[in-house]
VOBA-1610 file (N, C-alpha, C; in pm, whole numbers, padded with zeros to 5 digits, always signed):
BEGIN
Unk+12835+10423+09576Unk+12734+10431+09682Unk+12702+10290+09731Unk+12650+10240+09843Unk+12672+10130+09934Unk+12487+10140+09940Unk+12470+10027+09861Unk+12281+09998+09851Unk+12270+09990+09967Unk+12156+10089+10027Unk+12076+10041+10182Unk+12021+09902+10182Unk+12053+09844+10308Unk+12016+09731+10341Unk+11843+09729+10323Unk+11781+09593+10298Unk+11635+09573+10315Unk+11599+09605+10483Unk+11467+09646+10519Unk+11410+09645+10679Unk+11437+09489+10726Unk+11480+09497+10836Unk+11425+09336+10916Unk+11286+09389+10923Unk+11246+09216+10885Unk+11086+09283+10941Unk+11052+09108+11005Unk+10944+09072+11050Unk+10865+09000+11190Unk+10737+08974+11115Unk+10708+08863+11076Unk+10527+08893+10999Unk+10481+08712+11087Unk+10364+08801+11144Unk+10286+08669+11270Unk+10164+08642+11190Unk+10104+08502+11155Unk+10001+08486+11032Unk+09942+08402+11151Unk+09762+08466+11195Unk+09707+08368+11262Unk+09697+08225+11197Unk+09692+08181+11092Unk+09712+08077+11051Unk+09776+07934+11120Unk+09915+08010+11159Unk+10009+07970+11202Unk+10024+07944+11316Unk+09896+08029+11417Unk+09886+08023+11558Unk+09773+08001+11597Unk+09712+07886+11581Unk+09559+07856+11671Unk+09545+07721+11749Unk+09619+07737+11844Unk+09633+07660+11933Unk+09608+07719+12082Unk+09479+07695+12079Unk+09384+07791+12257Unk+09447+07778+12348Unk+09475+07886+12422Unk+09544+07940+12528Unk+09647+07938+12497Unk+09686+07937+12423Unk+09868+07971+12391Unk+09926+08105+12313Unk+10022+08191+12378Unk+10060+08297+12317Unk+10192+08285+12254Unk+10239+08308+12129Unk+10355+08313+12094Unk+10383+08478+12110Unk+10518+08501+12148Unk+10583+08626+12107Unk+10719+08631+12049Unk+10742+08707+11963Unk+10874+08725+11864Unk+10914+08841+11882Unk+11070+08863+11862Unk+11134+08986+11931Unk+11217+09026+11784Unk+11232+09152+11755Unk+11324+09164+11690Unk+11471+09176+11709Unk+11610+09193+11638Unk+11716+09182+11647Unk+11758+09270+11787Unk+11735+09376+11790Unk+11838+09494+11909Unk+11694+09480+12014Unk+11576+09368+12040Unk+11524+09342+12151Unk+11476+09439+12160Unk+11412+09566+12121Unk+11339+09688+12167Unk+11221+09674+12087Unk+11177+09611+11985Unk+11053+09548+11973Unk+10966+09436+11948Unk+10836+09371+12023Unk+10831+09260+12041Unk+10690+09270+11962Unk+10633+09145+11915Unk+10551+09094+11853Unk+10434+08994+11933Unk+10311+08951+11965Unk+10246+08860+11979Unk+10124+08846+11905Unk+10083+08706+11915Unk+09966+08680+11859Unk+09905+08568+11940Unk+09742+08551+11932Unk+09685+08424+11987Unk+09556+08412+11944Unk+09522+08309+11944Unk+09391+08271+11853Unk+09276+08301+11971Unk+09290+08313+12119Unk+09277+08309+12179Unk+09255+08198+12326Unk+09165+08217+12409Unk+09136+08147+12508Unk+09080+07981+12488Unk+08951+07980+12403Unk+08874+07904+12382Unk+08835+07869+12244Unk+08753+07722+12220Unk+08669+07808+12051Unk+08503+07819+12096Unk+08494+07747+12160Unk+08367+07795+12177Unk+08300+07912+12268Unk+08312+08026+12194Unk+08321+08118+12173Unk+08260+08238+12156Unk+08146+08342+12162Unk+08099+08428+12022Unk+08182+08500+11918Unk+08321+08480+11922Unk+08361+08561+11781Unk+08346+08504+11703Unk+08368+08360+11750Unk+08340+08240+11661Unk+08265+08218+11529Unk+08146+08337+11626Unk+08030+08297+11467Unk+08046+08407+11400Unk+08172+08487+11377Unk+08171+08582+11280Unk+08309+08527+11174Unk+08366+08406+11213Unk+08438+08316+11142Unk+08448+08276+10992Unk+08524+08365+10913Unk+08467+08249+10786Unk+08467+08101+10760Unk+08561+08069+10805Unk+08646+07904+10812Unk+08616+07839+10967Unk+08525+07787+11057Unk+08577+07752+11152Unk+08708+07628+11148Unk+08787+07602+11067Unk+08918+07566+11042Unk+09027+07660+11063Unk+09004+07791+11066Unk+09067+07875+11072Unk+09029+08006+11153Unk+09059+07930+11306Unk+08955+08031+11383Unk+09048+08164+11423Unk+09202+08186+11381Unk+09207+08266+11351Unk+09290+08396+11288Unk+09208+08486+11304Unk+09189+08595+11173Unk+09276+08719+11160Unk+09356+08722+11235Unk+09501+08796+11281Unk+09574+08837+11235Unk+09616+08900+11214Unk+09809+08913+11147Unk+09849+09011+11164Unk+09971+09048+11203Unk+10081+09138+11224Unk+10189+09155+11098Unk+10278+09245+11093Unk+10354+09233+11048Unk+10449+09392+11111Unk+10594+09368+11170Unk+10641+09492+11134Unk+10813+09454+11099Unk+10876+09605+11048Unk+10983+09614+10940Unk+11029+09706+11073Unk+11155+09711+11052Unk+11273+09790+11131Unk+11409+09796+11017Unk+11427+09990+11023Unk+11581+10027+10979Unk+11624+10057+11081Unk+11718+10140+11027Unk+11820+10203+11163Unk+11745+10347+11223Unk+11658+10348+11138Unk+11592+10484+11230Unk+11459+10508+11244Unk+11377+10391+11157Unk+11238+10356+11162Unk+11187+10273+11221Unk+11045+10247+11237Unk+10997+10080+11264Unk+10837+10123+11222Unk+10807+10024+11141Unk+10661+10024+11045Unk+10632+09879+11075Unk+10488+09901+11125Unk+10397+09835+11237Unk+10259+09779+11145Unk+10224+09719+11091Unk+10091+09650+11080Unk+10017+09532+11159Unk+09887+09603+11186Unk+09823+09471+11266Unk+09679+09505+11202Unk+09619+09357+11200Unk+09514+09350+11103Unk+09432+09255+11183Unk+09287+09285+11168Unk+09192+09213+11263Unk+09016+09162+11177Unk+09107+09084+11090Unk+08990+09016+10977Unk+08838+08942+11040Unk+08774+08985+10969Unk+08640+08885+10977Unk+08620+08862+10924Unk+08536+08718+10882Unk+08458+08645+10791Unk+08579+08586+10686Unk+08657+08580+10709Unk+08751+08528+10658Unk+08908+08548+10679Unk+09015+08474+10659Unk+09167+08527+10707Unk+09240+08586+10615Unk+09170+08628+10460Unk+09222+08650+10362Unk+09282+08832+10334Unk+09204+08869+10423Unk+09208+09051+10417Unk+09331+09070+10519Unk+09358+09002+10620Unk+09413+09085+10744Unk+09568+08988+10672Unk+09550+08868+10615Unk+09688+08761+10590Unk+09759+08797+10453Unk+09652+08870+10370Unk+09769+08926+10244Unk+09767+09102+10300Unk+09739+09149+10378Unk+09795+09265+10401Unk+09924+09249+10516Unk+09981+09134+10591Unk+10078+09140+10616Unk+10134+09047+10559Unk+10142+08987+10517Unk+10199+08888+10396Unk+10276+08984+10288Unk+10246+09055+10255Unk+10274+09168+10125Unk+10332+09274+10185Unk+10334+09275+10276Unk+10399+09432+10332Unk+10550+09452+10322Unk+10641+09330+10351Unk+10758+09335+10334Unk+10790+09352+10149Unk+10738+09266+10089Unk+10785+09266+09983Unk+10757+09439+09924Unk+10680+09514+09966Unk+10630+09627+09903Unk+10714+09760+09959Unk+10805+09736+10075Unk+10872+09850+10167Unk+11021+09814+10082Unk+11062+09943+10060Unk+11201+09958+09978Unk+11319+10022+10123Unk+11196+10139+10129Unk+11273+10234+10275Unk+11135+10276+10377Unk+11106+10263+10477Unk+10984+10272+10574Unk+10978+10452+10541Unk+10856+10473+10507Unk+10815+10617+10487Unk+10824+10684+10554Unk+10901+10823+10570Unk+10920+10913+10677Unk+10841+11020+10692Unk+10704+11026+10653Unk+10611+11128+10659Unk+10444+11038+10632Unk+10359+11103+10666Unk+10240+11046+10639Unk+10169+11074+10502Unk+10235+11109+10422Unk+10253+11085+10281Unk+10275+10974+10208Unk+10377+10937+10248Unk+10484+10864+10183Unk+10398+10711+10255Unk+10345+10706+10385Unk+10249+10628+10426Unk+10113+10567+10343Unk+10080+10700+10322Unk+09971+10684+10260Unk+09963+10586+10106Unk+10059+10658+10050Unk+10110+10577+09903Unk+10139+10461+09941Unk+10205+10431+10060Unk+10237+10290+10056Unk+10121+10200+10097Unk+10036+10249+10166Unk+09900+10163+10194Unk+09796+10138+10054Unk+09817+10234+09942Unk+09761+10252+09841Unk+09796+10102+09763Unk+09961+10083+09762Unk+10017+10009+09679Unk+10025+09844+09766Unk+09896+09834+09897Unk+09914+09686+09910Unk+09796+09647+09828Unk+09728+09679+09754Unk+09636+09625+09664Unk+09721+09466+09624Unk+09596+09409+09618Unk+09628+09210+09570Unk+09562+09238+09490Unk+09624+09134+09372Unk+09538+09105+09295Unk+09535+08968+09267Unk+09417+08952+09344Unk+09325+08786+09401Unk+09236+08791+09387Unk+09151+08698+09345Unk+08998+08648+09350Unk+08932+08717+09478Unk+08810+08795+09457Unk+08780+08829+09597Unk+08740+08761+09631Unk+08688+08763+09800Unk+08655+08733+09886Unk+08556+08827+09996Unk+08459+08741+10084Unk+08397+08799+10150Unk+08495+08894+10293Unk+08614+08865+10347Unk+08683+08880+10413Unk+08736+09039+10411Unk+08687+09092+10514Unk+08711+09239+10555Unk+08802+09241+10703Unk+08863+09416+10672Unk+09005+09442+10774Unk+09013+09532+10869Unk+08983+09503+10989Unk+09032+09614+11080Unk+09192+09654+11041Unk+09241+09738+11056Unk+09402+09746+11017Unk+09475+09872+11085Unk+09519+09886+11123Unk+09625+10015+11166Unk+09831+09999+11089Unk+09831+10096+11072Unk+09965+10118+10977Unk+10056+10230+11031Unk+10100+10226+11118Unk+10210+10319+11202Unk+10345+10318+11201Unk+10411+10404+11193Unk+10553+10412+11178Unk+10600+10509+11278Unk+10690+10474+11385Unk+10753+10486+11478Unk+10893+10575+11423Unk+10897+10698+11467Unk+11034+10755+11396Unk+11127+10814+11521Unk+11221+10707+11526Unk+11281+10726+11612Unk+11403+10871+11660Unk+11405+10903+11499Unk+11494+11042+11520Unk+11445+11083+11538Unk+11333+11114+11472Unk+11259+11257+11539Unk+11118+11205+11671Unk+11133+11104+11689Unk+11056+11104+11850Unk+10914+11124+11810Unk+10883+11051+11699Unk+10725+11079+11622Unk+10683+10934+11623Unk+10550+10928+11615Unk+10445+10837+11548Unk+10347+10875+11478Unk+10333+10827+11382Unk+10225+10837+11304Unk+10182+10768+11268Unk+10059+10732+11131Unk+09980+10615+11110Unk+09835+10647+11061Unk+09773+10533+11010Unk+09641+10592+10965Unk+09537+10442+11049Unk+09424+10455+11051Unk+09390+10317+11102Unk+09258+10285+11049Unk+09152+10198+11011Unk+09026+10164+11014Unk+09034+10048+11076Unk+08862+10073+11153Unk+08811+09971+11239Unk+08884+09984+11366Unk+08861+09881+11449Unk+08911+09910+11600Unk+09022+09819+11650Unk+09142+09851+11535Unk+09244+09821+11593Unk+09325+09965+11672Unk+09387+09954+11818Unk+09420+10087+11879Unk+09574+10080+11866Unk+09591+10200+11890Unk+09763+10257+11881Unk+09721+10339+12029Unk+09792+10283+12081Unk+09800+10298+12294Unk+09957+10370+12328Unk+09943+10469+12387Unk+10100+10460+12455Unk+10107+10500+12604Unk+10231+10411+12665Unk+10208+10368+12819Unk+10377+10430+12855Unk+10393+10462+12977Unk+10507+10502+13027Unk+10461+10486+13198Unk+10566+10557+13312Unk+10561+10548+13419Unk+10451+10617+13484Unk+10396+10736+13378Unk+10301+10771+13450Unk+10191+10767+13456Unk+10113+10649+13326Unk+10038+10608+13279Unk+09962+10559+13118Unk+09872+10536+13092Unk+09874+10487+12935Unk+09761+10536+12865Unk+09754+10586+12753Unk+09682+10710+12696Unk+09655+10640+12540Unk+09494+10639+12492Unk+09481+10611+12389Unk+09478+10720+12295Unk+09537+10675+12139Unk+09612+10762+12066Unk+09480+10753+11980Unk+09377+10643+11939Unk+09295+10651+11852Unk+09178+10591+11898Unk+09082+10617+11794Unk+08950+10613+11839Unk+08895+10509+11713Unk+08775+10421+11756Unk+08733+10293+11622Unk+08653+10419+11529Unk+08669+10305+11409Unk+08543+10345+11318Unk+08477+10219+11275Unk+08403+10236+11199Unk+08308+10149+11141Unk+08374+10064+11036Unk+08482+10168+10916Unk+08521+10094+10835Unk+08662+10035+10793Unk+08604+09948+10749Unk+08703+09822+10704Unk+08828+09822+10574Unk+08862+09705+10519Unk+08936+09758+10425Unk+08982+09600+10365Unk+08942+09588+10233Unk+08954+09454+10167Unk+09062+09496+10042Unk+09165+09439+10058Unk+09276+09442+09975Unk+09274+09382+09848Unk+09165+09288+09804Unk+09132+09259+09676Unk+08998+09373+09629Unk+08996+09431+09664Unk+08892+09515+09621Unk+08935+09645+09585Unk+08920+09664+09496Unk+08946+09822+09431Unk+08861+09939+09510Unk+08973+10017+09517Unk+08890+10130+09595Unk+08895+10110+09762Unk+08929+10028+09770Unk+08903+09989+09952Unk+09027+10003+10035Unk+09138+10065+09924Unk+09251+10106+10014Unk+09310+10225+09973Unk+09193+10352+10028Unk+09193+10464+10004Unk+09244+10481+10143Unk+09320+10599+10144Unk+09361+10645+10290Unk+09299+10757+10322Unk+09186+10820+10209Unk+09103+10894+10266Unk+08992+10852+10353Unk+09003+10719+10359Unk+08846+10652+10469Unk+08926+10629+10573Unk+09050+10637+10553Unk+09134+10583+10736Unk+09122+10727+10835Unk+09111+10694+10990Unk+09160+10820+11044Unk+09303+10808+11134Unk+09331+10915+11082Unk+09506+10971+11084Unk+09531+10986+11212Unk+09662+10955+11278Unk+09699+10988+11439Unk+09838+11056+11398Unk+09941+11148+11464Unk+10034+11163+11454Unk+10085+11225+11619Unk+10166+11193+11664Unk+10211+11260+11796Unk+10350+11236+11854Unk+10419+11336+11930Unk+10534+11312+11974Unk+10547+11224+12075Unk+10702+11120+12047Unk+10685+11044+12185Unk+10796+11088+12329Unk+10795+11036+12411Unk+10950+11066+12466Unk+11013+10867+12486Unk+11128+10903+12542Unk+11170+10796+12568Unk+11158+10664+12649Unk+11061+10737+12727Unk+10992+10676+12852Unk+10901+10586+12829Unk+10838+10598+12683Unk+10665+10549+12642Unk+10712+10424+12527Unk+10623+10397+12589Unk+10632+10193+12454Unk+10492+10255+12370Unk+10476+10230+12240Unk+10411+10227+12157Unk+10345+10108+12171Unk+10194+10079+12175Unk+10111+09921+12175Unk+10039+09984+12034Unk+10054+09854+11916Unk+09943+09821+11844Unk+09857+09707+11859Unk+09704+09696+11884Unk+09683+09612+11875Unk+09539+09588+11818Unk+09484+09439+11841Unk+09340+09386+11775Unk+09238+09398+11900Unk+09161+09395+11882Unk+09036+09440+11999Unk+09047+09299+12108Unk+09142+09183+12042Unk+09146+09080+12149Unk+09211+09139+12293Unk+09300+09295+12303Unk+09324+09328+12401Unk+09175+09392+12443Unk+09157+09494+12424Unk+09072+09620+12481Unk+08889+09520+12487Unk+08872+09419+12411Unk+08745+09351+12401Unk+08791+09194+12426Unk+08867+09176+12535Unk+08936+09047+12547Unk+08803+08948+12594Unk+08708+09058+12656Unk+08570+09020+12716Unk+08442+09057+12597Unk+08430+08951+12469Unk+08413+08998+12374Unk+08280+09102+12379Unk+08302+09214+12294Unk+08196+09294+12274Unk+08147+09358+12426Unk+08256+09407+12502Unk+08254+09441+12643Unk+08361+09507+12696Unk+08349+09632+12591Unk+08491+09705+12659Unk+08500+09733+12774Unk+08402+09768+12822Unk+08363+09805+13001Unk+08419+09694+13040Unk+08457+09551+13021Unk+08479+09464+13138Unk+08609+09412+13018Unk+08668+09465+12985Unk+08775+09416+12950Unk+08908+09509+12959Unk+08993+09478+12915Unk+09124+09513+12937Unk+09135+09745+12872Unk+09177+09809+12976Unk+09156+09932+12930Unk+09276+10011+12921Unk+09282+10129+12975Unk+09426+10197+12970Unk+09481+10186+13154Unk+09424+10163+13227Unk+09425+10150+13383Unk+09505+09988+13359Unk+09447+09900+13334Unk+09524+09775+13315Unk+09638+09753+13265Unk+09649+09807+13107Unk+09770+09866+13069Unk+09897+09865+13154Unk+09833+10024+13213Unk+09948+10071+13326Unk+10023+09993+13424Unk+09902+09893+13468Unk+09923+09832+13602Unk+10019+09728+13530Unk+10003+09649+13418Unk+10116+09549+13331Unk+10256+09617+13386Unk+10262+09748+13307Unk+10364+09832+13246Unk+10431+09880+13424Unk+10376+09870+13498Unk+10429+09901+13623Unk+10507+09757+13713Unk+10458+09651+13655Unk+10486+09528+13726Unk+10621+09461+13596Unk+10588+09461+13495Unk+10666+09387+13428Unk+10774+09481+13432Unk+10765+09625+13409Unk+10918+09704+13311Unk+10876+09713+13215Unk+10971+09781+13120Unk+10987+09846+13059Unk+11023+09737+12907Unk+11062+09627+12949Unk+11157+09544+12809Unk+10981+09513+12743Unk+11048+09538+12606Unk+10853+09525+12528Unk+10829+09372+12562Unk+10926+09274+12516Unk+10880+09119+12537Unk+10813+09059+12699Unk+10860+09124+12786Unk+10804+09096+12912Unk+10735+09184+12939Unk+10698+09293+12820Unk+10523+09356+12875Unk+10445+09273+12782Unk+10483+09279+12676Unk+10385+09205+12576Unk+10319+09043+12622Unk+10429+08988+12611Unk+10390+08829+12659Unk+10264+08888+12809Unk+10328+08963+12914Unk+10175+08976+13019Unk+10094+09000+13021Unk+10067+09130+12903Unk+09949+09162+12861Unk+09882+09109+12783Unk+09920+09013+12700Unk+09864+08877+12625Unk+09815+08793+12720Unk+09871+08733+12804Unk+09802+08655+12906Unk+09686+08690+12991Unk+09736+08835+13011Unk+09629+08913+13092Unk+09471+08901+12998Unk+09515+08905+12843Unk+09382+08907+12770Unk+09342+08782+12808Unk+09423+08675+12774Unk+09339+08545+12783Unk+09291+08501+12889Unk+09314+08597+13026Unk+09294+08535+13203Unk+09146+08650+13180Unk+09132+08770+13092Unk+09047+08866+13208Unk+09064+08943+13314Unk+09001+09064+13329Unk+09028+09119+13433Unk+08916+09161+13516Unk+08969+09192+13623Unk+08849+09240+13731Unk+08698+09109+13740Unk+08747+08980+13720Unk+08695+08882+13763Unk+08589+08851+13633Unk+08609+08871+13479Unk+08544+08868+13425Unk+08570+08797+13279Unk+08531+08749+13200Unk+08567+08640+13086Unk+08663+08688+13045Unk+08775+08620+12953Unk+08886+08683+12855Unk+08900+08564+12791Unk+08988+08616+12637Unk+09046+08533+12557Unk+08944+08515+12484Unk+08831+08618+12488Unk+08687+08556+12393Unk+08689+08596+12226Unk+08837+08663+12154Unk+08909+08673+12027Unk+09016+08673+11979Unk+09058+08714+11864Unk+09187+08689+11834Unk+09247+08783+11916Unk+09411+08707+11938Unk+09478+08845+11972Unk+09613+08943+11906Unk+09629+09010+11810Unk+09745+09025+11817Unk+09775+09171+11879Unk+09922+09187+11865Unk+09995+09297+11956Unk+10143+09346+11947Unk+10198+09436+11883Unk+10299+09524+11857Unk+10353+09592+12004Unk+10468+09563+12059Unk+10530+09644+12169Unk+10643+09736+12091Unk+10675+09826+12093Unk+10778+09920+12049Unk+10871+10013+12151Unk+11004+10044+12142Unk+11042+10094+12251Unk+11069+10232+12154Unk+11056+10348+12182Unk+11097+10470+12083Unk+11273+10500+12066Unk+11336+10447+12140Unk+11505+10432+12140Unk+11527+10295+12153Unk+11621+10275+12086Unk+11656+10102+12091Unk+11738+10076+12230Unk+11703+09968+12273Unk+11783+09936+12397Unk+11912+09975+12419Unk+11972+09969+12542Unk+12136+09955+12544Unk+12171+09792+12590
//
């Protein structure tokens, strides 16, 4: 028997990216899914003062894995410290053998990113989705208000809704997947999968009304196409410019583009 290969996987550590107004994006191998992150616009700021480190303004991290018939998506949106959202994608590769093909097999695997580190005050918005490309599914579990969005030609439709709670990976008990709420839905070929941190949808901090929505979305997804890296990179910018004449770039940003069939 011929050992399955490890996932490629993509892991973006705000750490690594806080340099204001600047967006990096990373693409994976067959180009059908793209990655960004940004510390955002400015530092002076209000997310600012929910900062643990102002050395480390920011609190971000992504991470996703790709087989030949999967793609497993983490994006994490820490406060009060970078330690919750940076060892839950930090650890994710080392912990994926084969990307879970049911929301089972999900669940166990969110169970098993437990650290064992000194705690910390540092809590996780997080979403955990897996894209199944044979069978034309997504699924995922999420806490806090990171969203799972999907956009096509005829418009862009949110898949989840915030909650309140969080999720600290040195803490026992705090990575129950009974406190996450569950999304699962069919895709077609037409629709890009968005994960992201509230630096899109609250780019105007603490102002979803005047920040980036599912109408904006669309209007990206109608001007750029269809390739995830030239929606992603615009709609990153779009966070840090604002829309409809009103502040942006006022948090972190990160952001998952996915195509549900791999390019030709």
């Amino acid at each position: 028997m011929v050992p399955s290969r490890a996932p490629e996987s993509l892991v973006l550590l705000g750490r690594e990216h806080a340099d204001f107004g600047h967006v990096h994006v990373g693409t994976m191998s067959d180009g059908s899914i793209a990655a960004g992150i940004s510390v955002g616009r400015a530092r002076l700021v209000p997310s600012m003062r929910s900062k643990g480190d102002p050395r480390q303004p920011n609190e971000d991290a992504l991470a996703v894995l790709r087989d030949e018939g999967r793609i497993l998506i983490l994006v994490a949106d820490a406060h009060w410290g970078i330690e919750s959202s940076h060892d839950l994608a930090a650890v994710l590769p080392d912990r994926v053998d084969r990307i879970p093909s049911d929301p089972d097999g999900l669940r166990t695997l969110f169970r098993s990113l437990r650290i064992d580190a000194p705690p910390t005050r540092s809590e996780s918005a997080v979403a955990l989705a897996v894209v199944d490309r044979d069978r034309q599914r997504a699924f995922g579990l999420t806490f806090g208000d990171v969203s799972v969005v999907t956009v096509d030609p005829e418009g862009a439709r949110r898949r989840t809704m915030p909650s309140t709670d969080y999720v600290n990976p040195r803490a026992p008990g705090s990575l129950d997947p009974g406190r996450a709420r569950g999304f699962d839905f069919e895709l077609s070929v037409a629709q890009r999968v968005l994960v992201f941190s509230d630096g899109i949808d609250e780019c105007h901090y603490r102002s979803p009304g005047t920040s980036i929505g599912p109408r904006h979305i669309h209007d990206v997804f109608a001007r750029t196409g269809p390739d995830p890296e030239t929606f992603t990179t615009s709609l990153m910018e779009l966070a840090l410019d604002g829309v409809d004449g009103n502040p942006g770039g006022e948090d972190n940003i990160a952001l998952v583009t996915v195509a549900p069939d791999p390019l030709p």
